[in-house]
C-alpha positions as CSV (number, residue, x, y, z in Angstrom):
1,X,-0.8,-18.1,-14.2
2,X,-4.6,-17.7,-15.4
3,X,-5.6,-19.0,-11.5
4,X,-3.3,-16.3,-9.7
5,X,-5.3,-14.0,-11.5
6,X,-8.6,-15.2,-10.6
7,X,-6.9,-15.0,-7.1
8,X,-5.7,-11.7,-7.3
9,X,-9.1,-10.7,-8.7
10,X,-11.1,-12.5,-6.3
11,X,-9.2,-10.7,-3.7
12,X,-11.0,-7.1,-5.6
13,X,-14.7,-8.9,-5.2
14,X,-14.3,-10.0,-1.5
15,X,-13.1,-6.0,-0.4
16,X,-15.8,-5.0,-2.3
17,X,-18.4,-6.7,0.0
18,X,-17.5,-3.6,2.7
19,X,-16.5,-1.1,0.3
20,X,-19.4,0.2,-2.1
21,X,-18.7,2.1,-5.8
22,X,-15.0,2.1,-6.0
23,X,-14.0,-0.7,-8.3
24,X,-11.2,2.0,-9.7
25,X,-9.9,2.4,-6.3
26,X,-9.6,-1.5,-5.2
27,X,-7.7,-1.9,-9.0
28,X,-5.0,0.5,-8.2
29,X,-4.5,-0.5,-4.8
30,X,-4.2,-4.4,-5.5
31,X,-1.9,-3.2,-8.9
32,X,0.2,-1.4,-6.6
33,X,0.1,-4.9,-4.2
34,X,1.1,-7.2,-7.3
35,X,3.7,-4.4,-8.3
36,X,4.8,-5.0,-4.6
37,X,4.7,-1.5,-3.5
38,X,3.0,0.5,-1.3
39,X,-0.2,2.3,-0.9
40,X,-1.1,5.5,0.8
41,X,-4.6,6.4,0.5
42,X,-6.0,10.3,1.6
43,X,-9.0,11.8,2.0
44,X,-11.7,13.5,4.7
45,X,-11.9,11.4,7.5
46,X,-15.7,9.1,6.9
47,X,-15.0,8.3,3.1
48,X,-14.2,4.6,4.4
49,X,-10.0,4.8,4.0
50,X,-9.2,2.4,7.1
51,X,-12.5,0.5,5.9
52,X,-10.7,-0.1,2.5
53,X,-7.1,-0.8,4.1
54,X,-8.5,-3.4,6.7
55,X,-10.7,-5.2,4.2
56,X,-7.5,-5.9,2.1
57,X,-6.0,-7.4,5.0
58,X,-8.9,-9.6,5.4
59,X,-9.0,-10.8,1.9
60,X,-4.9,-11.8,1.7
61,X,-4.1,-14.4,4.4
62,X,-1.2,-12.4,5.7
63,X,0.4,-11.5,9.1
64,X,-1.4,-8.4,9.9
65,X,-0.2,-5.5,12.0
66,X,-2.1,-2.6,13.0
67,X,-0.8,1.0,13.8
68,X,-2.9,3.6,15.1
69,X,-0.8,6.7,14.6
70,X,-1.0,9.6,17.3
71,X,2.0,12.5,18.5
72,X,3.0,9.5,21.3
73,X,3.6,6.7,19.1
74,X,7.6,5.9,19.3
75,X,10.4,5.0,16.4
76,X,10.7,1.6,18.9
77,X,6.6,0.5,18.1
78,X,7.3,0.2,15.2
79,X,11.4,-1.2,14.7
80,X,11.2,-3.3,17.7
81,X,13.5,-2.7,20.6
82,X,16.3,-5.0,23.0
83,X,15.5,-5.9,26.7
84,X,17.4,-7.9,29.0
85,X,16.4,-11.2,29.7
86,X,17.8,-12.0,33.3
87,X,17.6,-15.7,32.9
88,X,19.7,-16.2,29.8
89,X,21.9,-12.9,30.4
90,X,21.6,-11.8,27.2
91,X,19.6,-9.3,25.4
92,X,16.6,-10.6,23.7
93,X,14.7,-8.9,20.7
94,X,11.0,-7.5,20.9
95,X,10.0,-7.3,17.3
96,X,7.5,-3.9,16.3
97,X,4.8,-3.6,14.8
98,X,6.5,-3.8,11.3
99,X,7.5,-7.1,11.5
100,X,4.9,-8.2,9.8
101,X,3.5,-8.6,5.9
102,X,1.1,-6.2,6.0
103,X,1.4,-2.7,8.2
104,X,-1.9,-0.7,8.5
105,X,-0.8,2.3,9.1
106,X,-3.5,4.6,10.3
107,X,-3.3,8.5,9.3
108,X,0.0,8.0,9.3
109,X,0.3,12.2,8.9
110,X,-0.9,12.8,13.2
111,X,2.2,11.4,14.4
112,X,6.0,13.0,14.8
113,X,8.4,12.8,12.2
114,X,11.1,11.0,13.9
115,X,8.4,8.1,14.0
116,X,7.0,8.4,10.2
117,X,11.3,8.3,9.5
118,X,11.3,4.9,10.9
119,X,9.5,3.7,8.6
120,X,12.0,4.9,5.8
121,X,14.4,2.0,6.1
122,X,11.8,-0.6,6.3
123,X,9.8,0.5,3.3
124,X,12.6,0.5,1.1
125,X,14.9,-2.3,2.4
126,X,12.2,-4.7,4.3
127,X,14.4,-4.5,7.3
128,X,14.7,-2.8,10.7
129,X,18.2,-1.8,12.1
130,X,18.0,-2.4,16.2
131,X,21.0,-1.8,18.4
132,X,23.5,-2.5,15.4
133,X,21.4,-5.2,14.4
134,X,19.2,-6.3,10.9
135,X,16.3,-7.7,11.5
136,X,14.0,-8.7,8.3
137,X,10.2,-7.9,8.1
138,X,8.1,-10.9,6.3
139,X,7.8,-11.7,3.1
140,X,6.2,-10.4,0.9
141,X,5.9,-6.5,2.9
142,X,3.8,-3.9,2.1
143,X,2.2,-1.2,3.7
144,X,-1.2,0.5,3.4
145,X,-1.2,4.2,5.1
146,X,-4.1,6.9,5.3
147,X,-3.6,10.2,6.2
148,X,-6.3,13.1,6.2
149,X,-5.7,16.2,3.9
150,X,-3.0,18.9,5.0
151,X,-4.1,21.5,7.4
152,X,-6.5,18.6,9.0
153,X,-6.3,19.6,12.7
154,X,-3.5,17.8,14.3
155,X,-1.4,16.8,11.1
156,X,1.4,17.4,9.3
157,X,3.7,17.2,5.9
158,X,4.7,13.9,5.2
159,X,8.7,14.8,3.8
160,X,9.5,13.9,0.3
161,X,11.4,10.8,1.3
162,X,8.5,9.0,2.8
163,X,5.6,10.2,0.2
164,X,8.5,8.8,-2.6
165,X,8.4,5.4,-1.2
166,X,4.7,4.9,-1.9
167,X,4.2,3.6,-5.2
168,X,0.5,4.7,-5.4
169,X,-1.5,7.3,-3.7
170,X,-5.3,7.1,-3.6
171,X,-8.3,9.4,-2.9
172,X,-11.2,7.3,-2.0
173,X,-14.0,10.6,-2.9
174,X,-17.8,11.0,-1.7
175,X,-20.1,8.2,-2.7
176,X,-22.7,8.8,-5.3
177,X,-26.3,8.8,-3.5
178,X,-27.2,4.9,-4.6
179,X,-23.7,4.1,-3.3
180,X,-24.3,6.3,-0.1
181,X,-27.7,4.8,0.1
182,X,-26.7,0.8,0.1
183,X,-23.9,2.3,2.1
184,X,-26.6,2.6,5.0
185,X,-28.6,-0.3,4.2
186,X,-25.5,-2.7,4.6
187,X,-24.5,-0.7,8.2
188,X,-28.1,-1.8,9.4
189,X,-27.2,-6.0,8.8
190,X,-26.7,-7.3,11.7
191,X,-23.1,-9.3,10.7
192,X,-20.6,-6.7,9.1
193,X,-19.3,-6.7,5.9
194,X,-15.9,-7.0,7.2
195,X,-17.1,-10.3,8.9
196,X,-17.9,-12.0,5.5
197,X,-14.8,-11.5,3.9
198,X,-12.7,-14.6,3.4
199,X,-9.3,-15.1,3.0
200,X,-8.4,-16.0,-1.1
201,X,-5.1,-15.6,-0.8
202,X,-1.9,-16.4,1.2
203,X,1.6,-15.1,0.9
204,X,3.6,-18.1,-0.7
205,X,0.5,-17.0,-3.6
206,X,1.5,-13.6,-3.2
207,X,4.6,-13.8,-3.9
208,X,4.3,-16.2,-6.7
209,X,2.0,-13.5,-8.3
210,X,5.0,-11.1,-8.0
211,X,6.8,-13.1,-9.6
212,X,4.9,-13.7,-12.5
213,X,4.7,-10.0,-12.5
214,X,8.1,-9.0,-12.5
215,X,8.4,-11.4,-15.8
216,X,6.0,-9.6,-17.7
217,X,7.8,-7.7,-21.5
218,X,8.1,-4.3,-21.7
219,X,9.1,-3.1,-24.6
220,X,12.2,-0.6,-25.3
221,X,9.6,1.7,-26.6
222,X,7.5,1.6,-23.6
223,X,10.3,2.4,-21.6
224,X,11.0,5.3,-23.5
225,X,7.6,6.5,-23.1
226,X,7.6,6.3,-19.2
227,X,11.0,7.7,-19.6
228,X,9.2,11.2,-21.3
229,X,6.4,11.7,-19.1
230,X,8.9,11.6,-16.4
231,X,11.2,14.2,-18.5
232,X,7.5,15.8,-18.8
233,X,7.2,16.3,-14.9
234,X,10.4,17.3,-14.6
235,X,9.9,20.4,-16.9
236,X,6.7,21.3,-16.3
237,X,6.7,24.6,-14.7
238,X,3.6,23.9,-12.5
239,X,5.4,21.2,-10.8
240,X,7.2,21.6,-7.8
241,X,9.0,18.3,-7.7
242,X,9.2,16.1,-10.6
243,X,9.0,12.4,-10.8
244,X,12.0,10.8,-9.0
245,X,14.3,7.7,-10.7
246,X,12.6,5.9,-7.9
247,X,8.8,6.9,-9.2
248,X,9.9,5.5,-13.2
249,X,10.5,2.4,-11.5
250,X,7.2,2.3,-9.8
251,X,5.3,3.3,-12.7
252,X,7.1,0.5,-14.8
253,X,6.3,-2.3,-12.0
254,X,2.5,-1.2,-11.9
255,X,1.8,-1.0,-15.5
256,X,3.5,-4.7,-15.5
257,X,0.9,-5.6,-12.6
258,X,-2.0,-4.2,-14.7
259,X,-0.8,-5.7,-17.6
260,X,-0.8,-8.5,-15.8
261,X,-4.2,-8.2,-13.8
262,X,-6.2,-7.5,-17.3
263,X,-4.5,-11.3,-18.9
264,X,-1.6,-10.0,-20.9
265,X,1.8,-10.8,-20.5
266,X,3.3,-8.2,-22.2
267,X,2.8,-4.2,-21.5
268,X,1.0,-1.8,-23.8
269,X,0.2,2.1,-23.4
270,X,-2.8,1.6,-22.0
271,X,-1.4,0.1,-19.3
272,X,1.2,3.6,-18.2
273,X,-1.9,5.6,-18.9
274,X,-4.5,3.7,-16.6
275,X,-1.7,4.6,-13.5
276,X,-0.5,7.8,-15.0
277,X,-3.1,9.5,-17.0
278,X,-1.3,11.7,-19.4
């Protein structure tokens, strides 16, 4: 157990080689990765979102798909699609973009909504339905999305459904100026950061990680706690939409991953808190 961890942080130091003063950040998002859920992360476009997305990919040893999102980006890029292959007579399969273990999807707010709902079913059941037919994604699946800030020029709401199925949402903030300034003295080395990140772990690891996750205690009390600052959301008149059944789940999962992450096996306050801050 004690190595996954030094795995799973070793994966934090290697993304932090490209991205500069945002240790808080890179803790969440690989919680949320252990927790196996997803991560969408907002902000101005600059602050170094897709930098922070792709160095994550180049730290797990996973099959990696990239998305760029724009208004003509289909449902089929991403579930795949059927053509006929004239030498067998049958119809063969073209697996999408989310066939994969690790979907960068790239201001994933510019394209159409019929597109951003194909990734419903997929998030949620790590599947694509094609022509009748299930086909699974890879194991373990998770995607990393960015989107710029509401009223950006050419984006739109994500609906409820799709902002519900990320388990953590990020905002990656201005550098401070000695972060801004080895910012700009990295950007002048000839080999880029991204270059020098290794692979530390693979997706059999992954997954084992998960599992050692998912076994971590939680007490009855604990439970009751998430349980009221859910209730909390819920009645809090400032609060348009409360926290779902779904988002209790998450919260639980990611305060076992941190739990986890900092050498415990079992889950205390602190650990809601850190992902929830009351």
């Amino acid at each position: 157990m004690e190595e996954n961890r030094c795995r799973a942080r070793s994966v934090i130091g290697e993304v932090e080689k490209s991205v500069v003063g945002k240790t808080d950040i890179l803790r969440k998002v690989m919680t949320a990765i252990l927790a196996g859920g997803h991560v969408l992360i907002e902000d101005i476009p600059g602050t170094g979102k897709t930098t922070l997305a792709l160095s994550f990919s180049h730290a797990m040893g996973l099959k990696v798909n990239r998305v760029q999102f724009t208004p003509d980006v289909l449902p089929a890029d991403l579930s795949g699609f059927t053509i006929y292959d004239k030498a067998s007579g049958t119809f063969v399969y073209q697996p999408g973009a989310a066939i994969c273990n690790l979907l960068l999807a790239d201001e994933i707010n510019r394209t159409s909504p019929k597109t951003q709902s194909a990734l419903l079913e997929v998030m949620e059941e790590h599947q694509v339905t094609v022509d009748g037919k299930t086909h699974r994604t890879g194991e373990p699946f998770i995607v990393i999305a960015t989107e710029n800030p509401v009223g950006s020029a050419g984006t739109q709401l994500l609906p409820e459904s799709q902002l519900d199925r990320f388990m953590s949402c990020v905002s990656m903030g201005y550098p401070t100026a000695e972060e801004e300034i080895e910012i700009l003295k990295r950007e002048q080395s000839i080999e880029k950061t991204r270059e020098r990140i290794d692979p530390v772990v693979n997706a059999e690891e992954l997954i084992e990680m998960q599992r050692e996750v998912k076994e971590v205690f939680v007490h009855d009390r604990i439970f009751g706690y998430i349980v009221e600052l859910a209730k909390a959301t819920r009645e809090n008149e400032w609060t348009e939409l409360g926290l779902s059944p779904r988002g209790t789940v998450a919260l639980t999962a990611m305060a076992k991953a941190c739990a986890w992450l900092n050498g415990r096996e079992y889950v205390v306050p602190s650990d809601v808190q850190e992902i929830f801050p009351c």
